[in-house]
C-alpha positions as protocol buffer text, in pm:
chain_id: "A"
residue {
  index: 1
  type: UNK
  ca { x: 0 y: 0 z: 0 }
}
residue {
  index: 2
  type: UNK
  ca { x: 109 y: 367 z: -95 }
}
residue {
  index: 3
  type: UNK
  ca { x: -121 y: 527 z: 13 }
}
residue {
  index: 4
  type: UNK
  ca { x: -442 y: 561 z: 297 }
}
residue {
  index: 5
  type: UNK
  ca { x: -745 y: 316 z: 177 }
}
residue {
  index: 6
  type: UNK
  ca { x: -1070 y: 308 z: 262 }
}
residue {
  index: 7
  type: UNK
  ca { x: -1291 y: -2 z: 222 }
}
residue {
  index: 8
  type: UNK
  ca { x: -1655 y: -90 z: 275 }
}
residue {
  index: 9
  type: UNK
  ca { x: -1764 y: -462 z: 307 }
}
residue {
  index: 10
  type: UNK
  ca { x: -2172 y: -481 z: 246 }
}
residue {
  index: 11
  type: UNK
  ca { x: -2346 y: -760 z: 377 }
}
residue {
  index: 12
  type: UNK
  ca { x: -2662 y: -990 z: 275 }
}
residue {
  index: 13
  type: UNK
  ca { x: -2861 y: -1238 z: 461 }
}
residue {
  index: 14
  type: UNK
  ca { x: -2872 y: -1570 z: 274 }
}
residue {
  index: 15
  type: UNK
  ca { x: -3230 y: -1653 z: 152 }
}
residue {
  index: 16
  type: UNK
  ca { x: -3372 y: -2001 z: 245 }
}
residue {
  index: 17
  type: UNK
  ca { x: -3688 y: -2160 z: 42 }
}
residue {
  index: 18
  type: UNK
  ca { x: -3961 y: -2333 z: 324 }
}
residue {
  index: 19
  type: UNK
  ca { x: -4140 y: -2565 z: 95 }
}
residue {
  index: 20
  type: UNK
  ca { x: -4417 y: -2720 z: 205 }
}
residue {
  index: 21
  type: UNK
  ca { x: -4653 y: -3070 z: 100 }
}
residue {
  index: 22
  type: UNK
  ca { x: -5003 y: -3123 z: 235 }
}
residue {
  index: 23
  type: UNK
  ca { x: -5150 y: -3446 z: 271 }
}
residue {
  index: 24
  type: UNK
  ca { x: -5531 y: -3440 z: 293 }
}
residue {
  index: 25
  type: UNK
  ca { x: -5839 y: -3177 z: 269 }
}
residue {
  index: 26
  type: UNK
  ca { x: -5667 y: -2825 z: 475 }
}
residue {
  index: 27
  type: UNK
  ca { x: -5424 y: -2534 z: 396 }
}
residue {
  index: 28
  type: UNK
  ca { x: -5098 y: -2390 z: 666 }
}
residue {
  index: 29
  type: UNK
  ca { x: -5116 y: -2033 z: 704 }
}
residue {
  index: 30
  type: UNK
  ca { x: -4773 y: -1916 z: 719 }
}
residue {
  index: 31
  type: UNK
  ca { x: -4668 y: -1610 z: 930 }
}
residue {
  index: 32
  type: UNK
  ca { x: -4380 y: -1493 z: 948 }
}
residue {
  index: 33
  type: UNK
  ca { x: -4228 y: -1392 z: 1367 }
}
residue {
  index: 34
  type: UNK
  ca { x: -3921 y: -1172 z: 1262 }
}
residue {
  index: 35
  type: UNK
  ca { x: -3842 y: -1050 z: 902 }
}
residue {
  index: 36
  type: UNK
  ca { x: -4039 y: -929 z: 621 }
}
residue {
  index: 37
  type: UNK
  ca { x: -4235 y: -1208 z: 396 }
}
residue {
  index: 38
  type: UNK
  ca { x: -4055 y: -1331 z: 89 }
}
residue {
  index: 39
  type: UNK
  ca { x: -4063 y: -1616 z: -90 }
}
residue {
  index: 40
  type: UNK
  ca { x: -3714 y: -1738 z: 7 }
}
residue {
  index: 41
  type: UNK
  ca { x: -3678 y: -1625 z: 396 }
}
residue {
  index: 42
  type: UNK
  ca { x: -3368 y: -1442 z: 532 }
}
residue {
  index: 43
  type: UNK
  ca { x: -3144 y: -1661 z: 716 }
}
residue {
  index: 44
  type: UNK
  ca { x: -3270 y: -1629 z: 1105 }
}
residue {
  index: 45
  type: UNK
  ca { x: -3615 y: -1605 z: 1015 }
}
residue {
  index: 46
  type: UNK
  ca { x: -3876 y: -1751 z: 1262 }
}
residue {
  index: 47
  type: UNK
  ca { x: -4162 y: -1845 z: 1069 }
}
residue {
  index: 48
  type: UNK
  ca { x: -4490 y: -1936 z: 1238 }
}
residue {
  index: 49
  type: UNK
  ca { x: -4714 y: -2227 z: 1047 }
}
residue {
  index: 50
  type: UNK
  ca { x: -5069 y: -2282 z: 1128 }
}
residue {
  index: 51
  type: UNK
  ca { x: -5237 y: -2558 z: 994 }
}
residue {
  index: 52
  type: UNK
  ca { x: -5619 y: -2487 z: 888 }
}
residue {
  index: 53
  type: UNK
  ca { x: -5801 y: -2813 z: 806 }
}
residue {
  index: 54
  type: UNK
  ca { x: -6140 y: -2807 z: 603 }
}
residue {
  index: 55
  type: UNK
  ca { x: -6476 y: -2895 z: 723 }
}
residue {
  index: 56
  type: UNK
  ca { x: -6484 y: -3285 z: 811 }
}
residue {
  index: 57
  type: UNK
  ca { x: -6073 y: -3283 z: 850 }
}
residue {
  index: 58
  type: UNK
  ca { x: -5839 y: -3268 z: 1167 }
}
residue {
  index: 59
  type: UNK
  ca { x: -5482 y: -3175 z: 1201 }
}
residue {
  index: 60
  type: UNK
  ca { x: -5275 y: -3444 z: 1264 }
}
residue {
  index: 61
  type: UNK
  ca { x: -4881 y: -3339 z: 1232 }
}
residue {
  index: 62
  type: UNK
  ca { x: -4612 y: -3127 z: 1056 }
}
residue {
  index: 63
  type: UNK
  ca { x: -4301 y: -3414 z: 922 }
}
residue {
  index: 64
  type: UNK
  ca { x: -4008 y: -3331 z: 761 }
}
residue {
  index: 65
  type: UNK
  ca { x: -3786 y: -3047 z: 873 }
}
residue {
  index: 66
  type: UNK
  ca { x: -4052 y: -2957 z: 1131 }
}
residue {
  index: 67
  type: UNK
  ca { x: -4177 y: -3244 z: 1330 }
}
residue {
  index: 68
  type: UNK
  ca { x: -4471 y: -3176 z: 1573 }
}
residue {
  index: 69
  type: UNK
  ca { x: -4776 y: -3233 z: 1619 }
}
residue {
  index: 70
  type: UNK
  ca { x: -4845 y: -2866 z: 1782 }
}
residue {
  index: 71
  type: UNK
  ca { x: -5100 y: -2642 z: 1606 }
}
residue {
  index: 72
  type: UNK
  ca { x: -4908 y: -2350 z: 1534 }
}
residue {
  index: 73
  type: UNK
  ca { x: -4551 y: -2436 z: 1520 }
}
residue {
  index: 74
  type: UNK
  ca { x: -4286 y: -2233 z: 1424 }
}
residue {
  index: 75
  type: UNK
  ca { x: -3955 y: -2332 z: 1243 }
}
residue {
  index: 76
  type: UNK
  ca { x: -3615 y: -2167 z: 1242 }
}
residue {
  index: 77
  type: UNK
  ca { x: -3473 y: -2093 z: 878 }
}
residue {
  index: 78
  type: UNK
  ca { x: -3095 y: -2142 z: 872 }
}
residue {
  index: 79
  type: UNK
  ca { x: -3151 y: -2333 z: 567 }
}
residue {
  index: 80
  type: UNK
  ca { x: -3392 y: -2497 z: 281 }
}
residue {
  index: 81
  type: UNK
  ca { x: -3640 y: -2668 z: 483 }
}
residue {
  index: 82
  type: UNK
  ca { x: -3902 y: -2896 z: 380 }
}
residue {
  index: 83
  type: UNK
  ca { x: -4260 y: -2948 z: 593 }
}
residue {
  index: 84
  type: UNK
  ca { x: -4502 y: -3186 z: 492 }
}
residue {
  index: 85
  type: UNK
  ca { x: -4844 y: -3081 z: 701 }
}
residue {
  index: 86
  type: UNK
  ca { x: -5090 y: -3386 z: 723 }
}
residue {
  index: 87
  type: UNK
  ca { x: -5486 y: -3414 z: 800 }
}
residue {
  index: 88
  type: UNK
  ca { x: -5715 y: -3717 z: 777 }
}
residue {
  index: 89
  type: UNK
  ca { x: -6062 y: -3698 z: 701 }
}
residue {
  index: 90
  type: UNK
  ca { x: -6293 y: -3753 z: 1025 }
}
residue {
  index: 91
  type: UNK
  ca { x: -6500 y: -4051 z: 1031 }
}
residue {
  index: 92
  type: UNK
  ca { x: -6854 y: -4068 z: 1250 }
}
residue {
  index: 93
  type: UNK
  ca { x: -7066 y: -4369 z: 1359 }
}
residue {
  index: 94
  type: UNK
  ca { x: -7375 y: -4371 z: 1312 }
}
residue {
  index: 95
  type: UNK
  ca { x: -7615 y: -4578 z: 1540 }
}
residue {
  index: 96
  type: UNK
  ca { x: -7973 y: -4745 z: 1376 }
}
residue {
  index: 97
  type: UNK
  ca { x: -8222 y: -4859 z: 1550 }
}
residue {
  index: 98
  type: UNK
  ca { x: -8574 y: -4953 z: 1451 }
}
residue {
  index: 99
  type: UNK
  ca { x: -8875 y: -4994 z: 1637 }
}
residue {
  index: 100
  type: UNK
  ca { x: -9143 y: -5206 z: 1512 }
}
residue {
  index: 101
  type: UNK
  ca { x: -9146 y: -5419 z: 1211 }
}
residue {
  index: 102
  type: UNK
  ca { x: -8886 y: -5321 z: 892 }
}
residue {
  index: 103
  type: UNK
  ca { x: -8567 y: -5258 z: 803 }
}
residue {
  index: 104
  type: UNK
  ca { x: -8354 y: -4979 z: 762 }
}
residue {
  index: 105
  type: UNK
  ca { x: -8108 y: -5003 z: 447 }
}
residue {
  index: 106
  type: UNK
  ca { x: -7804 y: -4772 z: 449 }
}
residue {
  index: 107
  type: UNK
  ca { x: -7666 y: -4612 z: 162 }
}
residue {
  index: 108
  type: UNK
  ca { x: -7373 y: -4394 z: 108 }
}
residue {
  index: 109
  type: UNK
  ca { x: -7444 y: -4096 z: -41 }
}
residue {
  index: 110
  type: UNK
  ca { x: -7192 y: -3922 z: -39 }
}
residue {
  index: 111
  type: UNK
  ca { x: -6823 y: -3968 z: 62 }
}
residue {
  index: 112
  type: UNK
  ca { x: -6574 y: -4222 z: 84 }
}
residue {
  index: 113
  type: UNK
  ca { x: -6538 y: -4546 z: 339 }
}
């Protein structure tokens, strides 16, 4: 060096994808705890996942990268991470009786067994 030098480093996060799957009838509602929403997160960012299942589903457990069965969860990006949410259909007994003389025949209308 000959001379005085002045240098300036600049900085970036890293950006991390959070893909998720869903298995069965419901949607995740993704929120995210402390950065600004992007499609790839900053690196540090806590995202919050709440798992919304439809009418005549339940929640039943985030796999993968996030493994709970809480309802929200959140998950730490410090890297790609992969969530697979599931649900299951509910399934309801139903009870028959009859009084007096007959028969009652059931038929599925609707729906799967």
């Amino acid at each position: 060096m000959n001379a005085k030098k002045s240098i300036t480093a600049n900085f970036e996060k890293r950006k991390y994808p959070l893909s998720l799957t869903i298995l069965g009838d419901g949607t995740v509602a993704e929120e995210v705890l402390t950065s600004l929403k992007s499609t790839d997160y900053s690196s540090g960012t806590i995202v919050k996942l709440t798992a919304k299942p439809n009418v005549g589903s339940s929640f039943i457990n985030f796999s993968g990268d996030l493994v709970s069965t809480e309802n929200p969860a959140q998950i730490s990006i410090n890297g790609a991470k992969n969530v697979t949410v599931t649900f299951k259909k509910n399934f309801y007994s139903v009870k028959l009786n009859t009084v007096g003389e007959g028969k009652i025949v059931k038929t599925l209308v609707s729906g799967t067994i």
